[in-house]
N, C-alpha and C positions, 0 to 999 in steps of 0.2 A: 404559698401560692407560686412563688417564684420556683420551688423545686420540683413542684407538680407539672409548670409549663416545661422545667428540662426533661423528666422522666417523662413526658408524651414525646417533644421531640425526639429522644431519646430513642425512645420507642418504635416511632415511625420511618428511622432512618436504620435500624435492625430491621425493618417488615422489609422495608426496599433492597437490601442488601442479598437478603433471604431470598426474598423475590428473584432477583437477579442473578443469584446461584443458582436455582432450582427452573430457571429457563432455558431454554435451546438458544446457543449461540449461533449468529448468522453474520458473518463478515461481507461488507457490501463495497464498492468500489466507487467513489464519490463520482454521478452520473450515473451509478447503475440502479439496477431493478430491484427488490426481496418479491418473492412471492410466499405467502402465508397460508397455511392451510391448514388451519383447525380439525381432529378427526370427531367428527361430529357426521350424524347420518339420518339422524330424523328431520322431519319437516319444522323447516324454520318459520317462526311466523313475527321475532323479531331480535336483532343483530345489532353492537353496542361495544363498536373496538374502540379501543383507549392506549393512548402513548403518554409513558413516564402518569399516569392517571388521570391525565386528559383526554376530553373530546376529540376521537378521530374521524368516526363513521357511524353511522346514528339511522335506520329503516323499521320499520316497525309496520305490520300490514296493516291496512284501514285505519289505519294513527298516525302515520308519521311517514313523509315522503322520504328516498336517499336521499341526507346531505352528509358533508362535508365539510372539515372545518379547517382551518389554516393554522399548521403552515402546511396540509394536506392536498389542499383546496387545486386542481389540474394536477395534480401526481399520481391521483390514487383511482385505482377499483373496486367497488366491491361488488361481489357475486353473492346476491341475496336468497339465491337459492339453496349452493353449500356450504357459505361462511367464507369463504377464499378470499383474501386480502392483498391485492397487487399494489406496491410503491414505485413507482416508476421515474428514474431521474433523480436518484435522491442525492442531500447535500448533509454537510455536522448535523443541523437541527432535526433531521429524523431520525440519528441517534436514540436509542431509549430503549425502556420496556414497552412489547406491544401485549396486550391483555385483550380477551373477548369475553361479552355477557350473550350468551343465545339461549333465548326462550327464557330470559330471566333468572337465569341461572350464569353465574362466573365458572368458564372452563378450564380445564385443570393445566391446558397447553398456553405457556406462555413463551414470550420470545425476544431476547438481548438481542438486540438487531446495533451491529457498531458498524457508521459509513468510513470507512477512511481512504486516504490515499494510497494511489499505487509510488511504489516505492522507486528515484529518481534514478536514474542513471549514472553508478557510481565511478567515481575518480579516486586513485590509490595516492593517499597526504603521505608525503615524508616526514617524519620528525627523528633525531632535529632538522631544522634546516640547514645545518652545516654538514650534513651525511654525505659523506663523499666515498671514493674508495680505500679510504684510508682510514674512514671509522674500523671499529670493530664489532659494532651493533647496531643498528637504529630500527625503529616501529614504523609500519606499515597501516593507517587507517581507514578503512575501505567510508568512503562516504561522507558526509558531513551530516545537519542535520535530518531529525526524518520524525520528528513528534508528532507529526498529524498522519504519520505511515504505520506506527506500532499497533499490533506488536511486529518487530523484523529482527530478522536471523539474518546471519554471514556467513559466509561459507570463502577458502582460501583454494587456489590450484594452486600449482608448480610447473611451469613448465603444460607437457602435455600427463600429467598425472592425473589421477585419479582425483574430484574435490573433498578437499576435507571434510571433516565432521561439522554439521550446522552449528555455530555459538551466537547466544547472544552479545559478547564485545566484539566489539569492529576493529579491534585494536590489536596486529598481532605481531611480537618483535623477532626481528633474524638478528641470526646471529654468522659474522662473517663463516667461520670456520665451518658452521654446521651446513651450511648452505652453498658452498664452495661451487658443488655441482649444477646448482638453480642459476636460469638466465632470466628468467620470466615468471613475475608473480600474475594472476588473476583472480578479482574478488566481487563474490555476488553478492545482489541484498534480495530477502525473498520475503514476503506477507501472506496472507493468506488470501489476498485480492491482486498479484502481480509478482514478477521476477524477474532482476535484469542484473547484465553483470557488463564490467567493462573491457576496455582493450587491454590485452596482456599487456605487462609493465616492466618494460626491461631496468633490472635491478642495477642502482648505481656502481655497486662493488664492484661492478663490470667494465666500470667506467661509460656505459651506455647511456644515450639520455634516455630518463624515465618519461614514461607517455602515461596522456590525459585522454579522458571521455574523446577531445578534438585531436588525436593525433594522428590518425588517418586523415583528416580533414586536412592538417597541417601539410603531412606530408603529400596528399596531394596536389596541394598548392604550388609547393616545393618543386613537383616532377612539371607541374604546368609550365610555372616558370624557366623551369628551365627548356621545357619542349618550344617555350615561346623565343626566348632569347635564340634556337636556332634556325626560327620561320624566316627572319632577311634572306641569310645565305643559301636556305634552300628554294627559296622564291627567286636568287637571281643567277641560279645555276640553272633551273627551269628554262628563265627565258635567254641562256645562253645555250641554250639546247635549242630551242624552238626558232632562235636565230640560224 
């Protein structure tokens, strides 16, 4: 008995897997929209979408009014006349397979709909921490975490160069001699729902300090201050003028 309950589970998590191959991929942006749309052209007379094989949206003519069921419930639309399925605002939990029965019948279009995040705005980590100009290597990591962003690619500039070829490590090490010419690294992170890259990164071996996501921010700080520390003197030159 106990080996007949594995080979069902068994079973059922190959149908899902399968499932989930054989559908259209849709990457969504956590708060954004999917719109769905079944190619289907005859007269519907009843409509029966399902997520991960639950109850989504449920119409049936002279049987069954539109509902809606949760965690669907204020996000969604359905359009009972062509099948078109709008998610609107969505978060992880609409996540899934989205599946449709029309006219009692399961259609053949199904859909991996994955919500994720846009990917943060990234900051270039030095390791090791003791990289100075006097290493002769150290690694460059564009980003920190991003698990609830993937899938994400990286991509490296130089300088005003061309950006490199997309990878998936974030991880990419110089080396002093080979770089000799490099004053500035720049590193993107990209999704399929977002792309942002940070402020160029002036390379330690330069003895330059290396800048963060906040180093414009810094440095205008910096120019404030100092425009501030010269407002006395020129406030009481003013009024030795007006004298």
């Amino acid at each position: 008995m106990e080996k007949q309950s594995g080979f069902w589970f068994l079973t059922v998590g190959l149908l899902a897997v399968l499932n989930s191959a054989l559908a259209e991929v849709r990457y969504v942006a956590v708060g954004g929209n999917v719109d769905l749309r079944p190619p289907f052209t005859g007269v519907i007379t009843n409509i029966l979408w399902k997520h991960n094989g639950n109850l989504l949206a449920e119409w049936a003519k002279g049987e069954a009014d539109l509902t809606y069921f949760i965690p669907f419930q204020g996000h969604t639309t359905l359009d009972i006349t062509s099948g078109r399925l709008e998610v609107r605002n969505m978060n992880i939990t609409h996540t899934g397979l989205y599946t449709v029965d029309i006219n009692n019948k399961v259609q053949d279009q199904r859909y991996d709909v994955k919500v994720i995040e846009e990917v943060p705005k990234p900051s270039i980590i030095i390791k090791p921490l003791t990289c100075s100009s006097a290493s002769t290597n150290c690694t460059l990591t564009c980003g920190e975490e991003t698990k609830k962003a993937e899938p994400v690619t990286y991509s490296w500039k130089r300088d005003n160069e061309e950006w490199l070829q997309s990878m998936k490590e974030k991880d990419m090490l110089i080396i002093k001699t080979e770089i000799a010419y490099v004053k500035t690294f720049t590193c993107r992170m990209k999704n399929p729902v977002s792309e942002k890259e940070n402020w160029p990164c002036l390379v330690i071996f330069h003895e330059y300090e290396l800048c963060s996501n906040d180093a414009g921010l810094k440095r205008s700080r910096k120019y404030a201050r100092m425009t501030l520390s010269f407002l006395p003197a020129a406030v009481a030159m003013l009024k030795q003028r007006a004298a």
